[in-house]
C-alpha positions in Angstrom: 60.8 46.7 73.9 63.4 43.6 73.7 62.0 40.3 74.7 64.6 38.2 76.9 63.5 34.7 77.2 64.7 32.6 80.3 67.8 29.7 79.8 66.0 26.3 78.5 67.3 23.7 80.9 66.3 20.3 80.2 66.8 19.1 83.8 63.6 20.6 84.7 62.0 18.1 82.2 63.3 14.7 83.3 61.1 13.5 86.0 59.9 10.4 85.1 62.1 7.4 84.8 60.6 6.1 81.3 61.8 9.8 79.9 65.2 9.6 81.3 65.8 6.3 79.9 65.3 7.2 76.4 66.8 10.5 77.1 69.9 8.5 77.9 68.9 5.9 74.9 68.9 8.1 72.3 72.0 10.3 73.1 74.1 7.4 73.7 73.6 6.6 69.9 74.9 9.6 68.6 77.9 9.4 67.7 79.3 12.3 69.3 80.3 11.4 72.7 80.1 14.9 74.3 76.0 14.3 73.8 76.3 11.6 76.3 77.8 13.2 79.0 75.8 16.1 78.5 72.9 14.1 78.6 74.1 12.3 82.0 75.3 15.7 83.5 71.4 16.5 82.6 70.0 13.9 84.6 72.4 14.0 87.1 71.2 17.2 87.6 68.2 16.8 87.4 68.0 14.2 90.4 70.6 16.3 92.8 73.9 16.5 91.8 75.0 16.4 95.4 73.3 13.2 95.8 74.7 11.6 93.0 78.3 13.0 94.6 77.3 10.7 97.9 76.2 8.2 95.9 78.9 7.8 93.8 81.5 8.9 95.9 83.0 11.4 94.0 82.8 14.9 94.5 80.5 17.5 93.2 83.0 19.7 91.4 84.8 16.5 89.6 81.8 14.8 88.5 80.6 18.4 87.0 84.2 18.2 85.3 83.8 14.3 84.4 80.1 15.2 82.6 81.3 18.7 80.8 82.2 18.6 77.1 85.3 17.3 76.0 85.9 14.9 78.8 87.0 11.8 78.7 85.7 10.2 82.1 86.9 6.9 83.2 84.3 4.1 82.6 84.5 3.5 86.2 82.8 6.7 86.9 80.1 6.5 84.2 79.6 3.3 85.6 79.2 4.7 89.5 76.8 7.3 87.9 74.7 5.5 86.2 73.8 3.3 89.5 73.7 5.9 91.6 71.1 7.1 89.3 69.2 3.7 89.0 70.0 2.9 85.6 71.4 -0.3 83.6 73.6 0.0 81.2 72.3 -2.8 78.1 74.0 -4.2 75.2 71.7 -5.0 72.0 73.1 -6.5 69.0 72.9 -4.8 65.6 73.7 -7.6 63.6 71.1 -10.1 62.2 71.7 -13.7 62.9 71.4 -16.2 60.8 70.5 -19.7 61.7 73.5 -22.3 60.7 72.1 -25.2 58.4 
């Protein structure tokens, strides 16, 4: 008897908004940039990509192409996606400062 197991599809997991944001936390720090679109294609997904295609108004079959790996999507449109889906993009600093004396 072969076992088969169904396609994991981490879409089905990102319900809640504090989950997404780390989702989207974390793979933006890897430094393979493919993780990131693949991690916004996931949400994107995961919330309707043919809303986020209204939203954003691009359509469904580009944005699938601007979130695949290996492409390099405008910031314009990672920007449109990431309101559409409710989400700030934040800037922390790495660097420690020191105080001047």
């Amino acid at each position: 008897m072969k076992t088969t197991f169904a396609p994991f599809d981490v879409a089905h997991y990102l319900s809640d908004e504090k989950i997404i944001t780390e989702y989207l936390t974390v793979s933006a720090e890897d430094p393979d940039p493919d993780i990131f679109l693949l991690a916004l294609g996931n949400v994107s997904r995961a919330r309707g990509m043919a809303q986020i295609s209204k939203d954003t108004g691009l359509g469904r079959e580009s944005l699938y192409k601007a979130l695949h790996k290996g492409a390099h999507p405008r910031f314009e449109t990672i920007k449109a996606v990431l309101n559409a889906l409710g989400i700030k993009l934040a800037f922390v600093s790495t660097k420690t400062s020191e105080a001047s004396t």
